[in-house]
Each structure stands twice: as C-alpha cells, then as structure tokens.
C-alpha positions, 0 to 999 in steps of 0.5 A: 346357711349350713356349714359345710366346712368339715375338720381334715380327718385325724392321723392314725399313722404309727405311735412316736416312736422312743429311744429303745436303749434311752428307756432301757437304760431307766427300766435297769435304773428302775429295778436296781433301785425297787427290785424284781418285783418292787417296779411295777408296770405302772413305775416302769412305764411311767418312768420310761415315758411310755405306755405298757403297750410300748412297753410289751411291744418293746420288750415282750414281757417285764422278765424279758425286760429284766432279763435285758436290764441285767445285760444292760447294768453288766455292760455298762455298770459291772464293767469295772469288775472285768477291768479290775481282774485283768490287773498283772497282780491278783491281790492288786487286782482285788483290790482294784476290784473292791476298791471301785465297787465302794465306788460304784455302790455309792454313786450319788447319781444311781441307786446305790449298791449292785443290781445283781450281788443281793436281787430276787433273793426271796420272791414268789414261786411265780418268779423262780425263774428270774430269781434261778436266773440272777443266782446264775449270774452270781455263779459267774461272777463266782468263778470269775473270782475263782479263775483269777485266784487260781492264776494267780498261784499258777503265776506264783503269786499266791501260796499253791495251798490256798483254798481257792473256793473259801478265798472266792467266797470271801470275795464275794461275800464282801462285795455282797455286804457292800452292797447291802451296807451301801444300801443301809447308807455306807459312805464310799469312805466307810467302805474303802476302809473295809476294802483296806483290812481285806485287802490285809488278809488276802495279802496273806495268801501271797507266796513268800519269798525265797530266802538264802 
C-alpha cells in the first residue's frame, strides 16, 4: 500500500531575530581587542552569533558597525573621562581623569587599553576613512582637554602663562601611553604610579598664592 502521509510543509517565516544592542556591545569588544582591520567578518559574526547576512541587515557595512562600536565604547566605557572633567578642580579633575583610565585600561573582564586613543593608526589606503574618522574622535578628546585647561586659568587655578595647547598634548600623550603600555602588559598598579608623578608636573601649573 502507498503511503499517503506527507510531512506538514517547513516555516520559511523570518530568521530569529538577535538583541541588536547584546551583539553590538560584543562587535565594540571585538574591534577594541583586534582593531579596525584585525576583526574580520567571519570573527565579528562568529563572535555575535550571527550570520553576515544579519550582520549587513543590522548594520549595513562593517565601518557602519565600526563607526556604532565607537559610539557604543564612548557611551559606555569613555564615560568616565566626561565625569572626571567636570571635577570643581582642574588638577583634581586630571587626576580623576587619569587615575580611572589605568583603571579602565587594565580591566580584566575587557580588552585592555582604549578603543580609541591608539586605533587605525596605519592601515590601508581603502580605510582612510575610518582611520581620518577615529583621528577626529582624538581631536575632540583634544579640545575637551584644552577647554578644561583653559577653565581652569579662567577660574584661577591655574597660571594665565600656561601653554595650554602643550599641557593638552601632554595629557593626552600620557593617556595614549597608558593605553599602548596596558596593552604590552602595565598593571593598573604600575600605571597609577605613572598618574601620580604627572600629577606632580601639572600641579606646577597652579596659580601661587598671594602672599603679604
């Protein structure tokens, strides 16, 4: 006898769909630990548990997803800078600044260093793009340091003859080395050892007081 019992006809409804912010928050942990060029699609989807499919649907392009894993990582990990700088003091507030980036860049439950202080510093001409884009990001974190330095001799605090481009640039060029050197394997120890001695220098900066 024939059988005449046929299987029910398979779904083809929609993919399942993912948490779009769950798997953004991995593709920014992703790029932080191999940079720009370093994750590949393959890493990026594997890592989000997801096809590349899902992925472009998601996000577009890889440097769409980039350009969001940046936000994500200011957002959510470079938040700390913003809190520091609004410290009343600007060498307290400095020093909060530093003090919590050893922190951060050492964490041992994310990549270590900063996403954005030492990324896409060479790459191919095809990513120009995305290298020109995260160089701007470090401007803004440039002037950031320069408009708090230049509250802070508007408030008195610090000396009207300070160079205030040079004292931004030494910030920054500190918080860059952090970063490279936590990579290379600093302790959160061995950097808040450095934070202390730059601390000294800029606490050089300050206005002296007024004596009779």
């Amino acid at each position: 006898m024939k059988n005449t019992t046929s299987n029910p006809p398979r779904s083809r409804g929609r993919p399942r769909a993912f948490d779009r912010s769950a798997a953004l928050a991995i593709a920014g942990k992703t790029f932080w630990q191999f940079g720009y060029e370093g994750a590949s699609i393959a890493e990026l989807t594997a890592a989000m548990g997801i096809t590349p499919q899902s992925l472009y649907a998601a996000f577009t392009s890889k440097a769409d997803l980039y350009r969001e894993a940046l936000d994500w990582y200011q957002s959510e990990v470079g938040a700390f800078a913003v809190a520091a700088l609004q410290e009343e003091d600007v060498v307290a507030a400095f020093e909060q600044l530093l003090m919590e980036a050893a922190k951060q860049f050492c964490r041992p439950d994310r990549p270590r260093g900063c996403m954005i202080s030492t990324a896409v510093l060479t790459c191919a001409r095809d990513n120009d793009a995305i290298a020109d884009m995260v160089a701007q990001e470090r401007a803004a974190t440039m002037n950031a340091l320069r408009d708090r330095i230049e509250q802070g001799i508007s408030q008195g605090q610090l000396s009207v003859d300070t160079n205030v481009a040079a004292l931004a640039r030494f910030v920054g060029a500190i918080i860059q080395g952090m970063s490279v050197q936590a990579r290379d394997g600093a302790t959160e120890k061995d950097l808040k050892a450095v934070v202390e001695l730059v601390i000294d220098q800029i606490g050089r900066f300050r206005t002296l007081p007024v004596t009779t």
